[in-house]
C-alpha positions as CSV (number, residue, x, y, z in Angstrom):
1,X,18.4,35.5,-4.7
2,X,16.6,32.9,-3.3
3,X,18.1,31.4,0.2
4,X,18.9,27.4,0.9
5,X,15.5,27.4,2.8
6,X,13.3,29.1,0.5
7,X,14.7,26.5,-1.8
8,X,14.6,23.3,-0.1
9,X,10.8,24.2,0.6
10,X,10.1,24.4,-3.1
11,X,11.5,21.3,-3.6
12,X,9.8,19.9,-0.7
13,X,6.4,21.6,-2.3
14,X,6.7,20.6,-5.6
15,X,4.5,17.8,-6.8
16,X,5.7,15.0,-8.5
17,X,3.7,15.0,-12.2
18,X,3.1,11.5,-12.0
19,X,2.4,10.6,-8.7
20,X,1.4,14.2,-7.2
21,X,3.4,13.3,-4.4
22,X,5.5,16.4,-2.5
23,X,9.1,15.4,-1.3
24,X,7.6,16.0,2.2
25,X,5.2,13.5,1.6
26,X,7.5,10.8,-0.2
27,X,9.8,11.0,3.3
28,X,6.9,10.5,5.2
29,X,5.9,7.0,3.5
30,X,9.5,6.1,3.5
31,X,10.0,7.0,7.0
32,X,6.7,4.9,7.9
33,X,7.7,2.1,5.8
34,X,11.2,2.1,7.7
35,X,8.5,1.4,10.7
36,X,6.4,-1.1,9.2
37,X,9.3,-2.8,7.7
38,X,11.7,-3.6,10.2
39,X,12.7,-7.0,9.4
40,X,12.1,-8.3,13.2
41,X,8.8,-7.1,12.5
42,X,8.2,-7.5,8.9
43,X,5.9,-10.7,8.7
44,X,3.5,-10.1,12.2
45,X,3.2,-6.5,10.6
46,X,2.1,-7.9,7.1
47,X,-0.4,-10.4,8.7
48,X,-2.1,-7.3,10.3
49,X,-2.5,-5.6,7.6
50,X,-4.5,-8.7,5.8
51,X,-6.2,-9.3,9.2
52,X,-7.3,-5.5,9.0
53,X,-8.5,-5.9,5.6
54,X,-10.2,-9.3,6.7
55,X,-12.1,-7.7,9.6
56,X,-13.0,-4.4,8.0
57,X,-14.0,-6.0,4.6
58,X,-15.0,-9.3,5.6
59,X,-16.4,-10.1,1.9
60,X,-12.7,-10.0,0.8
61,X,-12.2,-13.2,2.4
62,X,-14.3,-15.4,-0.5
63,X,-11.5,-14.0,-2.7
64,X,-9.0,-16.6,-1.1
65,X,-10.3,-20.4,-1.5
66,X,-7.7,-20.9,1.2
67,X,-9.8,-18.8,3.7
68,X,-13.0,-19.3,2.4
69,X,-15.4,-20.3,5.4
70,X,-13.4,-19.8,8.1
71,X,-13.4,-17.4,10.7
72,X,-11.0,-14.8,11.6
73,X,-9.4,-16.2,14.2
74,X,-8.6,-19.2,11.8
75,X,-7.4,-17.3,9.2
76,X,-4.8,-15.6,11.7
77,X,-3.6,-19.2,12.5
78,X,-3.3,-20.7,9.3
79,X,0.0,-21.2,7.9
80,X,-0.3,-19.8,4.6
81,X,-1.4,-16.3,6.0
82,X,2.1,-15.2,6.0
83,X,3.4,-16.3,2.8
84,X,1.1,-14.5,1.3
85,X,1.8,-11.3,3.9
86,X,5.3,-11.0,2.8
87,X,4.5,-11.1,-0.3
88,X,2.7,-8.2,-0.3
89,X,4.8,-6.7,1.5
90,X,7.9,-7.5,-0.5
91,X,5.5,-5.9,-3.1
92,X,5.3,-2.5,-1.1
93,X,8.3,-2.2,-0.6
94,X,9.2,-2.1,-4.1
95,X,7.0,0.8,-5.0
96,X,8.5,2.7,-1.7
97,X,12.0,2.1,-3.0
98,X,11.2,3.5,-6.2
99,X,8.8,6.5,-5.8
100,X,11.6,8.6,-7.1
101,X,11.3,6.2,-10.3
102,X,8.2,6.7,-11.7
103,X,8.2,5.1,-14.6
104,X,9.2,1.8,-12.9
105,X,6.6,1.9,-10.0
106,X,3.8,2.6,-12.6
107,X,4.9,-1.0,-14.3
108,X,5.6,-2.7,-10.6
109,X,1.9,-1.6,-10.2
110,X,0.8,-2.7,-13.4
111,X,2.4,-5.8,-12.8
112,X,0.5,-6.7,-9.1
113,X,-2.5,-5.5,-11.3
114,X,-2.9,-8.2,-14.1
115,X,-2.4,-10.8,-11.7
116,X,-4.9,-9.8,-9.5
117,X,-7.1,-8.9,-12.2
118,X,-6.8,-12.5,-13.6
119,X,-8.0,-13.3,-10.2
120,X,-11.2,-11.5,-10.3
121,X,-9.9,-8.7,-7.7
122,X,-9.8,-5.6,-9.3
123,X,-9.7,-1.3,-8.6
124,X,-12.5,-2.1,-6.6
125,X,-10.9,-3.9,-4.1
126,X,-8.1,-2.0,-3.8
127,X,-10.2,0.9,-3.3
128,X,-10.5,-0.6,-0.3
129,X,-6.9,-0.2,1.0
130,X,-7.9,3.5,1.6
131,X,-9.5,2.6,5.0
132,X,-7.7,-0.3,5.7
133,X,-3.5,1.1,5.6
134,X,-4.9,3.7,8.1
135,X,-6.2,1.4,10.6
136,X,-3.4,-1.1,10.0
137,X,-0.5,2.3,10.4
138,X,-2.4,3.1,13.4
139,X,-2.3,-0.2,14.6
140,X,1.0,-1.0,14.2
141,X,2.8,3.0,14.5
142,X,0.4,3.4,17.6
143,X,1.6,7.5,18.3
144,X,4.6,7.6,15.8
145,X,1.8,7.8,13.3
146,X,1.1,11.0,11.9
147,X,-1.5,12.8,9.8
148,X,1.3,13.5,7.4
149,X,1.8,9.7,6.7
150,X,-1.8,9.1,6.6
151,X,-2.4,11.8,4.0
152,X,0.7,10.8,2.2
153,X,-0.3,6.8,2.2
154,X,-3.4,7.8,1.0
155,X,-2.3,9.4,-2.1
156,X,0.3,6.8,-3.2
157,X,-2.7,4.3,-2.7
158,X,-5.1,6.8,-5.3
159,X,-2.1,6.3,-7.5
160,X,-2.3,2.3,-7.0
161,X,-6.0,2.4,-7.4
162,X,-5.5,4.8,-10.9
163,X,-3.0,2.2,-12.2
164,X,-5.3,-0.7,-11.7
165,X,-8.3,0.9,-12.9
166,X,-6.1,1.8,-16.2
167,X,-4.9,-2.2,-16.2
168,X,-8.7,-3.0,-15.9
169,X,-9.6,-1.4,-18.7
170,X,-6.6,-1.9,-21.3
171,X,-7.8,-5.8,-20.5
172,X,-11.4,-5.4,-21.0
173,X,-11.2,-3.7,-23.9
């Protein structure tokens, strides 16, 4: 008979069918989203994330008229940075609460999708999360960031980029 241990590492090794996440892994983006997250922190943290993606992709800023033209250090300042930051972040923090819920996380997605799509950003850009969340964990986790989060962030993002590239095409065809 199989011990509590052996069992608790199957669990923690078997991958969800939709998301192909591991338990292991779904703790480690929950316990670096509990990081990222903390309300004291919660709007600086979601700025640097968009300042990350500003500075690493700089091309992404012509997808904001309200940033379009200026430089990074006046994008930081202007007042509408963090509105938009939080809701991103509002927006990951609904598809952390419900990686256990698959079926809703695919339509959360879906939903952040369209109206991006509508926008002209589509998978492509969001592609481009997959360097930016690392640098902006790093950032912001400094040595509580692990390899384990960084692998685990960058599989949930796959999923976000396989959603939208789905979206893209149901709407294009």
């Amino acid at each position: 008979s199989e011990t509590q241990i052996e069992k608790m590492t199957e669990n923690n090794n078997t991958k969800d069918p939709v998301t192909g996440l591991t338990e292991e892994e779904v703790i480690a983006v929950e316990d670096s989203w509990s990081m990222l997250y903390r309300r004291e922190h919660r709007k600086e943290n979601g700025v640097k994330l968009f300042m990350n993606l500003y500075s690493l992709h700089p091309a992404t800023i012509e997808k904001f008229p309200l940033f379009k033209g200026k430089t990074l250090e006046e994008i930081s300042k202007h007042p509408k940075l963090p509105a938009h930051a939080m809701s991103v972040m509002y927006a990951l923090a609904s598809y952390i609460d419900n990686l256990h819920d698959t079926d809703l996380l695919v339509e959360l997605v879906k939903k952040t999708a369209v109206s991006h799509i509508g926008r002209g950003v589509g998978s492509e850009y969001f592609k481009l999360l997959s360097d930016v969340v690392p640098a902006w964990m790093k950032e912001v986790l400094e040595e509580e960031c692990t390899p384990l989060m960084l692998s685990s962030w960058g599989k949930l993002l796959g999923i976000v980029v396989a959603v939208v590239s789905g979206e893209e095409q149901n709407m294009t065809s």
